[in-house]
C-alpha positions as CSV (number, residue, x, y, z in Angstrom):
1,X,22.5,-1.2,-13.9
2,X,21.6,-4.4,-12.2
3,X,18.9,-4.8,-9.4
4,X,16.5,-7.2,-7.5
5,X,13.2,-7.1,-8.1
6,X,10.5,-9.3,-6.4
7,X,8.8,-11.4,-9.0
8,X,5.8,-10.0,-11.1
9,X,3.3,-12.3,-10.7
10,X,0.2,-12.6,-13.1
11,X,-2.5,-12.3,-11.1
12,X,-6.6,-12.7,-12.6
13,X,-8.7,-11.5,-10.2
14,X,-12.2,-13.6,-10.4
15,X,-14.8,-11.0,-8.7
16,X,-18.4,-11.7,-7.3
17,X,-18.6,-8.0,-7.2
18,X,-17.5,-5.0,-9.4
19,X,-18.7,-1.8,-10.5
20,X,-20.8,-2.3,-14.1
21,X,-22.6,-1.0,-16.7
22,X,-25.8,-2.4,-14.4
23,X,-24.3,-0.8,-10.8
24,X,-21.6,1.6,-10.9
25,X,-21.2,1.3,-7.2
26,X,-21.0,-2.9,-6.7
27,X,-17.7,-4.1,-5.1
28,X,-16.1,-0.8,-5.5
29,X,-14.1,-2.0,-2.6
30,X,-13.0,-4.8,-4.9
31,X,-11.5,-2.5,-7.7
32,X,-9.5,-0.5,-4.9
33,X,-7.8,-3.6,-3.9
34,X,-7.1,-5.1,-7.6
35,X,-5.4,-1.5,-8.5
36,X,-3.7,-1.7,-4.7
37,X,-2.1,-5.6,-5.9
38,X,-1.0,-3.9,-9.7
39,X,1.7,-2.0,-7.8
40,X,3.7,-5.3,-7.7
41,X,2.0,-7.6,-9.7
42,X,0.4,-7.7,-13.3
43,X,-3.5,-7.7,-12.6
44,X,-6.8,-8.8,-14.3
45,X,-10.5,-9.0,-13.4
46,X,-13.2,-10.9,-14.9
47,X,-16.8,-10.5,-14.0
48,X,-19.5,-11.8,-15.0
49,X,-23.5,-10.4,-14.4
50,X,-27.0,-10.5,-15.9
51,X,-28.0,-7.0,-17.7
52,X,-31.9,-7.0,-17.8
53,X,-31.2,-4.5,-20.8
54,X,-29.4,-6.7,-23.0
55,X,-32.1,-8.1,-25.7
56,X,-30.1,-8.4,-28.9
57,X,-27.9,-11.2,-27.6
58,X,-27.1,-13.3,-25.6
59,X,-23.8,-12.6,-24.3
60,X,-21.8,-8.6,-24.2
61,X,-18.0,-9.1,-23.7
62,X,-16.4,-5.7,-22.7
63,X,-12.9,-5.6,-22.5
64,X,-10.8,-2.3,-21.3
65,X,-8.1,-1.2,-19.7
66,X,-8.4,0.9,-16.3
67,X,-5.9,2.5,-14.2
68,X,-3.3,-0.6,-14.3
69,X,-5.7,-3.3,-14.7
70,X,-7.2,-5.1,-18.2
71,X,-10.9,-5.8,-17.0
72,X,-12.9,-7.9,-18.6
73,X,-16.3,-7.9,-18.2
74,X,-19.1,-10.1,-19.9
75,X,-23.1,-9.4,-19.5
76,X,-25.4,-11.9,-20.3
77,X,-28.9,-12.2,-21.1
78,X,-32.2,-13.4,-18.6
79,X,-34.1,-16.4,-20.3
80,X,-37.7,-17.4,-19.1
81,X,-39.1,-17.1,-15.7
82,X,-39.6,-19.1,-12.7
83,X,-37.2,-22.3,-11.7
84,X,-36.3,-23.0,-15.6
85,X,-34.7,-19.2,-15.6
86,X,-32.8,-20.2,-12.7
87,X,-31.3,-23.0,-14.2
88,X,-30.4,-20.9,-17.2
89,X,-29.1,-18.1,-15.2
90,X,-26.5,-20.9,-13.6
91,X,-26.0,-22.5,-17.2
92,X,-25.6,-19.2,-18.8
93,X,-23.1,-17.7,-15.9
94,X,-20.6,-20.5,-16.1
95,X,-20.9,-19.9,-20.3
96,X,-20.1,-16.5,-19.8
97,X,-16.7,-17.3,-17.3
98,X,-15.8,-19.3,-20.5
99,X,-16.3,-16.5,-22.9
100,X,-14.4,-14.2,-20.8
101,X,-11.9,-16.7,-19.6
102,X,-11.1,-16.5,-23.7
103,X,-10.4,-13.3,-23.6
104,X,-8.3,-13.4,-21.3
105,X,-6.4,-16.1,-22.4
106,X,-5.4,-14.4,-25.9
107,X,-4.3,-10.8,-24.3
108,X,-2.5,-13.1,-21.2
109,X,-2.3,-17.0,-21.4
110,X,-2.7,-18.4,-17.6
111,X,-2.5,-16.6,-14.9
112,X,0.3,-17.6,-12.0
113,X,-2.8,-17.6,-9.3
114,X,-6.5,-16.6,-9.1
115,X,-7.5,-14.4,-6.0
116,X,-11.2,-14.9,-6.0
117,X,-13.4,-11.7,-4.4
118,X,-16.3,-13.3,-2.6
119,X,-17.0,-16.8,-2.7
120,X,-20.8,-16.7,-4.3
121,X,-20.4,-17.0,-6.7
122,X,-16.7,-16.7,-8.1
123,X,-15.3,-19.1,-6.0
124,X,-17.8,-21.5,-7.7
125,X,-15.9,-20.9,-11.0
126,X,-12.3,-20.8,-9.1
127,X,-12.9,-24.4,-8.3
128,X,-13.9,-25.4,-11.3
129,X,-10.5,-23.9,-12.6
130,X,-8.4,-25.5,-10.0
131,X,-9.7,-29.0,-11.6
132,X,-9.6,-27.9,-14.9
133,X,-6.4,-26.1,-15.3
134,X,-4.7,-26.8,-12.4
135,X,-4.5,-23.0,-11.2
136,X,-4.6,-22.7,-7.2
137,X,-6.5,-19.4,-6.1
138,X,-6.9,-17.6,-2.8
139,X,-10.1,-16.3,-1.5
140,X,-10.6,-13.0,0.0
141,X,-14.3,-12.5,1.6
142,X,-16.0,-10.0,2.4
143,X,-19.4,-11.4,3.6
144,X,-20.3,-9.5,7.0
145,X,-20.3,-12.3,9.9
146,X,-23.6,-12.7,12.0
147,X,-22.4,-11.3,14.7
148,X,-25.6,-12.5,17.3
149,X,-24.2,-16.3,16.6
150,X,-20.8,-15.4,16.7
151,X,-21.6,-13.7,20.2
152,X,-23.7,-16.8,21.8
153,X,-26.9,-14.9,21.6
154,X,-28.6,-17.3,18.9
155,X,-27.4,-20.6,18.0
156,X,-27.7,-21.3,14.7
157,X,-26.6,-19.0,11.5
158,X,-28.0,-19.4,7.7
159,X,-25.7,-20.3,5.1
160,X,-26.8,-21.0,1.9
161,X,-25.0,-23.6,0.1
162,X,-22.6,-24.7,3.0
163,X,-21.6,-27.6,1.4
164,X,-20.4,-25.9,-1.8
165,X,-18.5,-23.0,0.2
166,X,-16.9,-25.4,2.7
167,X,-15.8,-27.4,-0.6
168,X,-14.0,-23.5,-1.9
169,X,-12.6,-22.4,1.2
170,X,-11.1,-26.0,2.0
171,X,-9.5,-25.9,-1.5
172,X,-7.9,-22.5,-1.4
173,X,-4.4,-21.5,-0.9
174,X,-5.5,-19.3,1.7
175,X,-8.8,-16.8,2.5
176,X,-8.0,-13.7,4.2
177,X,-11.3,-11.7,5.6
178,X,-11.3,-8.3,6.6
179,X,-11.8,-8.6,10.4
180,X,-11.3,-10.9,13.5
181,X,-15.0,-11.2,13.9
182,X,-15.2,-12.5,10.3
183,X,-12.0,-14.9,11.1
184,X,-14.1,-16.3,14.3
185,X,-17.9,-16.7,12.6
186,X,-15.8,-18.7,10.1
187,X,-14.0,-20.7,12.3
188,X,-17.2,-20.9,14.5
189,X,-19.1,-22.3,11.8
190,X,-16.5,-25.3,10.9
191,X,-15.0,-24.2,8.2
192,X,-11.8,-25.9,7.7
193,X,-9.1,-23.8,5.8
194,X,-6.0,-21.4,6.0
195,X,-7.5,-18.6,7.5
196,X,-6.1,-15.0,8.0
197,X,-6.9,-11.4,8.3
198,X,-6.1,-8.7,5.8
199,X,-8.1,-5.3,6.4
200,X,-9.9,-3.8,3.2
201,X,-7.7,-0.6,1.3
202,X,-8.9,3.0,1.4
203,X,-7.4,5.1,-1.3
204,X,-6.1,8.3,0.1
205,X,-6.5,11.8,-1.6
206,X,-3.9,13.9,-0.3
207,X,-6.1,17.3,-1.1
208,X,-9.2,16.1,1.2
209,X,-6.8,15.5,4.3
210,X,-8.5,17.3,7.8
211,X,-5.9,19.9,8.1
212,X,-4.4,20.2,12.1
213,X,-5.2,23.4,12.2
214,X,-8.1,24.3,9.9
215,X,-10.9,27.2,10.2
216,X,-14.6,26.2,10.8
217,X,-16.4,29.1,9.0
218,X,-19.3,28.4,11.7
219,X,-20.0,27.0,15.3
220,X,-21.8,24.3,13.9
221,X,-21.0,21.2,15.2
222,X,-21.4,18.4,12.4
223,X,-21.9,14.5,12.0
224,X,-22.0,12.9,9.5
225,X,-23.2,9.0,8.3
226,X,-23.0,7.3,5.3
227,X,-24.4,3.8,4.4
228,X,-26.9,2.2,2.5
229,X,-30.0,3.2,4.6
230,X,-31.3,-0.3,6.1
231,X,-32.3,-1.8,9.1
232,X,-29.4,-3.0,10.0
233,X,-27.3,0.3,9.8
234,X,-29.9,1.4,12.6
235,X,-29.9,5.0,11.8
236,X,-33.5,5.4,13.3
237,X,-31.6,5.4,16.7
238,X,-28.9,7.7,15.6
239,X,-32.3,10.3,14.6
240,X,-33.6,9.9,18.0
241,X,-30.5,10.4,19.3
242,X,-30.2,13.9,17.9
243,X,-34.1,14.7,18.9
244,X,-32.6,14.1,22.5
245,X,-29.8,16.8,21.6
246,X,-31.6,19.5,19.9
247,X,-35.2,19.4,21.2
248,X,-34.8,17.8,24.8
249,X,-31.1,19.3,25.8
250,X,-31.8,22.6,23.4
251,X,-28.7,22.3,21.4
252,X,-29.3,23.8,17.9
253,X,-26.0,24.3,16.6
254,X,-25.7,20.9,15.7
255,X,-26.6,19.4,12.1
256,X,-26.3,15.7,11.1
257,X,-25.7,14.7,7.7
258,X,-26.9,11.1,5.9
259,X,-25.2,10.6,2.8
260,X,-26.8,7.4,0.7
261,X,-30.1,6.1,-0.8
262,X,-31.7,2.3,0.8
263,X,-35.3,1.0,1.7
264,X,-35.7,3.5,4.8
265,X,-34.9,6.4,3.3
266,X,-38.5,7.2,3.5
267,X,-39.1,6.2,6.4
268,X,-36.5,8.1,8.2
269,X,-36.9,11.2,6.4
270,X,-40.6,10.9,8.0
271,X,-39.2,10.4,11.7
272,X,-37.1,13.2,11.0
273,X,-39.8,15.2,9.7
274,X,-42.2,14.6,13.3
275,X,-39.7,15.4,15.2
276,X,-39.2,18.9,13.6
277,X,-35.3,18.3,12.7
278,X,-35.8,17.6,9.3
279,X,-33.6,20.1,7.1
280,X,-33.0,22.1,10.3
281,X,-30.6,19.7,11.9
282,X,-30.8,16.7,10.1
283,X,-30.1,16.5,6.4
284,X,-30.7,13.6,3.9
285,X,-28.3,14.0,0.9
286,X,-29.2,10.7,-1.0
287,X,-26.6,9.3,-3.5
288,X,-23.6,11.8,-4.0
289,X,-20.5,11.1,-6.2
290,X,-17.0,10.6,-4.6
291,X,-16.0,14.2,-4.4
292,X,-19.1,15.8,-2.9
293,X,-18.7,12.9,-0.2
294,X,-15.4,13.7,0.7
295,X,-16.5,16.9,0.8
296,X,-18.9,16.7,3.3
297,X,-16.9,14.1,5.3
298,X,-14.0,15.8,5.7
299,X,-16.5,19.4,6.9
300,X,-17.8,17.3,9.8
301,X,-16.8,17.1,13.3
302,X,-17.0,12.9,13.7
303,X,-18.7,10.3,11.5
304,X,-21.2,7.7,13.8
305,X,-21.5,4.5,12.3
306,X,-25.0,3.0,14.6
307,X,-24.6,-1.2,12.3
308,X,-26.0,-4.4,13.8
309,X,-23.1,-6.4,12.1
310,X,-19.5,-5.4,9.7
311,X,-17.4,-7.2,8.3
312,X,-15.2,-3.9,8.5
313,X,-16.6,-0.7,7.7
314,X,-14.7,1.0,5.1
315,X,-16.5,4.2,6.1
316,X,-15.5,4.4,9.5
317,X,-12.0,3.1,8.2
318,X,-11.8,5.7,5.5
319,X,-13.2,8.8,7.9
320,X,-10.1,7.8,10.6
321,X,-7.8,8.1,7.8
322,X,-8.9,11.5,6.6
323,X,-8.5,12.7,10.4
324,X,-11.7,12.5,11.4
325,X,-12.7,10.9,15.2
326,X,-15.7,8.4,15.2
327,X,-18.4,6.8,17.0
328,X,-19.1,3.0,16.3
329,X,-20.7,0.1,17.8
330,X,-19.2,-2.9,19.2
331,X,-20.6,-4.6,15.5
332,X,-17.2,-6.7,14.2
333,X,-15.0,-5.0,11.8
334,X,-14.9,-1.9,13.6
335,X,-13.9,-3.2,16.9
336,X,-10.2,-4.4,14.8
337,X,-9.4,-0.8,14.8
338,X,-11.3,2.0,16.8
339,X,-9.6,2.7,19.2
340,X,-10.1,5.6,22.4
341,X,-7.3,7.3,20.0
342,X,-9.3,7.5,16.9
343,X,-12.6,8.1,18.8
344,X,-15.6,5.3,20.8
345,X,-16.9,2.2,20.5
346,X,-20.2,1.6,22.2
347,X,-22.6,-1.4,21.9
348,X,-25.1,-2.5,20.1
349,X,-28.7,-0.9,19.9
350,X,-28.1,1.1,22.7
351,X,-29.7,4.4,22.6
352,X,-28.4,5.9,26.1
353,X,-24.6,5.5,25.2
354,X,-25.7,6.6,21.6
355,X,-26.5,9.8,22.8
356,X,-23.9,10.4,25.8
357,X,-21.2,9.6,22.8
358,X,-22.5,12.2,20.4
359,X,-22.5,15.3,23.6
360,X,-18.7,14.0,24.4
361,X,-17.9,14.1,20.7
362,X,-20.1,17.3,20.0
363,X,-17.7,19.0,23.0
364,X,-14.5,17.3,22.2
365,X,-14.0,16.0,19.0
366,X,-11.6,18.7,18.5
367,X,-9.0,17.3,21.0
368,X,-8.8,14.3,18.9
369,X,-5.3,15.2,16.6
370,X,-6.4,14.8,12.9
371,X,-2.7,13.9,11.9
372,X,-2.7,10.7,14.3
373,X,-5.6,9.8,13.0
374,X,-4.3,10.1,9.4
375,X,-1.3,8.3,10.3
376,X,-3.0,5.4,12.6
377,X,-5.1,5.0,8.9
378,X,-2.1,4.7,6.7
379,X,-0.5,2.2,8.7
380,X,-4.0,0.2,8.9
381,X,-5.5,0.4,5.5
382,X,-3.2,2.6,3.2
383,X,-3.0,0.9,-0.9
384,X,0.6,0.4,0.0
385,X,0.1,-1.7,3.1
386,X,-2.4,-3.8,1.6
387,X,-0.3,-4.8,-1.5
388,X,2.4,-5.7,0.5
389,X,0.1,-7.7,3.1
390,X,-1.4,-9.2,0.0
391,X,1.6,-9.8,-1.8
392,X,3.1,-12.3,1.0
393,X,0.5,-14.8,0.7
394,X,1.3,-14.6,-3.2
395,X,4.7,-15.2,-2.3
396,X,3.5,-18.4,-0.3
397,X,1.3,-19.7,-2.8
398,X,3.3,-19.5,-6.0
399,X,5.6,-22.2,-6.2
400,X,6.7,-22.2,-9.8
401,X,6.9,-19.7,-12.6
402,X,7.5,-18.8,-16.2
403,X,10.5,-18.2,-16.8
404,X,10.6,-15.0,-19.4
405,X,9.6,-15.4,-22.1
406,X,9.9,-18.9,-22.6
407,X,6.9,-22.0,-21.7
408,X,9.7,-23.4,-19.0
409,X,8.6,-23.3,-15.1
410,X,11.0,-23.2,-12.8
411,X,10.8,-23.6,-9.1
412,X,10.9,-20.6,-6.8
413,X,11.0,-20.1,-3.2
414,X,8.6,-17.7,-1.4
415,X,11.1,-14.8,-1.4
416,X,12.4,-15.5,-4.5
417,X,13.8,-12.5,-6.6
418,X,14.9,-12.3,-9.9
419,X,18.0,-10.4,-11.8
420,X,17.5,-7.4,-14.0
């Protein structure tokens, strides 16, 4: 039988960030989207990274095959110290886009477009590519905007090497970031190109679903935050927030849960522990792996997200879509998509509304419906969605193709379609 089928496009994926042999957490964002795109089109990654481990040579190509993607990754090696390992870092990193470009090129021949992941430093070797081979690439970014310039509070913003990201951005096909307040800081900045907005994907997993009618086994109310534990996630407030709660208002059925390591763990962990709430209403949980998070996500009552500045939040995106309300500040990403439907928005480093938030939530977060909430996150930032968002701009960008299995190209219009 004969049908249409939108065109298969090979895309190669060049990522900044990506989970590794050296961090198995880096860019994991980045791998959801790449296996979101493979629904429609053929996808492959290459990354590229320093492994202080590798000693017996200088370059480590790994090549494999996971979920619906071929991955290539290539480690390379740290030579010398001070500004002359700099220089070989830089030498050495472009070597190793060649070695894995290679590899590529004998399990795929050219790719139909490069979507680059981060402009430092893929989009370095995107350009280089788009001289080279003639290969156009899009960008998507996921650099979290400084929100205090975008807002008029300071007036200037650091970015390393403008010149060389203004030089990407205005040679792409088209960079999508993952929030308005990231579309605006760009724009704000001067940053000429084809900008859009395309929100990050959350994978779903059907069995962790907040059930409309499920049985607490107490009447303890929960929170629960995740993050890499830094100043600017400002969970020092969120732990003086709940020393208001259980010691000033006397309300000890409530525990709040902090799932993720960082450079305050310590430090909070203290605060917690003068206050008295440490491991009696507030418990630190470190690193976990993907189940035991959703695990304790999905047992809470709301998830507070306290951040200076997101580019999104896929936490607070991912505990929406799960059915679970929220608390966030007015930081960027967030303010895309919380709505009074899917729980608050307050500002920024304010303690007061901090704490009023947490007594409404700790006394209604059960009116919020968890199947709206599941449903509001599908249509937001479900795999499917994405793809198909993501698939468009392919569409508008790919102008010729190979046709079969021969070398010819032929011209092909942006909803082109092909016979089977």
């Amino acid at each position: 039988m004969k049908y249409f089928k939108p065109l298969k496009y090979k895309i190669l994926f060049l990522a900044s960030w990506f989970p590794n042999r050296t961090n198995k957490v880096l860019g994991v964002f980045v791998k959801k989207k790449a296996v979101a795109v493979s629904k429609l089109c053929d996808v492959a990654v290459l990354f590229v990274t320093a492994d202080q481990q590798l000693k017996d040579k200088n370059f480590d190509i790994v090549c494999s095959k996971e979920d619906s993607l071929i991955v290539v990754r290539v480690y390379f090696r740290y030579f010398f110290s001070g500004i002359i390992r700099k220089i070989f870092y830089n030498l050495s990193y472009i070597i190793a886009h060649y070695l894995g470009w290679k590899a590529i090129k004998r399990e795929w021949e050219n790719p139909d477009l490069i979507h680059v992941n981060v402009i430092d430093r893929a989009g370095y070797i995107a350009l280089i590519l788009k001289y080279l081979k003639k290969i156009k690439y899009v960008i998507t970014e996921h650099s979290t905007p400084d929100i205090n310039f975008l807002r008029g509070i300071t007036n200037r913003t650091k970015i390393p090497l403008r010149f060389l990201k203004s030089l990407v951005i205005k040679n792409s096909e088209f960079m999508n970031v993952d929030s308005e307040a990231s579309l605006e800081y760009y724009k704000k900045v001067g940053f000429r190109g084809n900008f859009g907005v395309i929100k990050n994907v959350v994978e779903i997993r059907t069995e962790y679903l907040v059930k409309k009618d499920r049985i607490k086994k107490d009447n303890i109310k929960k929170a629960v935050h995740i993050s890499i534990l830094n100043e600017r996630k400002n969970v020092s407030d969120i732990i003086r927030a709940f020393d208001h709660v259980c010691n000033k208002l006397n309300r000890k059925n409530v525990e709040f849960h902090l799932i993720g390591e960082g450079e305050q763990k310590a430090e909070l962990e203290y605060l917690a522990s003068e206050l008295g709430l440490l491991n009696k209403n507030i418990f630190f949980h470190g690193f976990v792996d993907e189940k035991r998070k959703l695990e304790l996500l999905t047992s809470s009552d709301f998830h507070i997200l306290n951040s200076d500045a997101e580019g999104f939040s896929v936490v607070t995106a991912e505990s929406i879509l799960y059915g679970i309300p929220v608390i966030a500040t007015k930081c960027g990403g967030p303010e895309d998509f919380v709505t009074p439907e899917v729980g608050i928005l307050i500002d920024r480093r304010n303690l007061q509304q901090l704490i009023d938030a947490i007594i409404y939530m700790l006394d209604h977060s059960q009116d919020y419906d968890p199947l709206k909430l599941q449903e509001f996150g599908r249509q937001h930032f479900s795999p499917d969605v994405i793809c198909e968002n993501t698939y468009k701009v392919y569409e508008q960008v790919i102008q010729k193709w190979k046709a079969a299995n021969t070398s010819k190209l032929i011209d092909i219009k942006p909803d082109g379609r092909f016979l089977m």
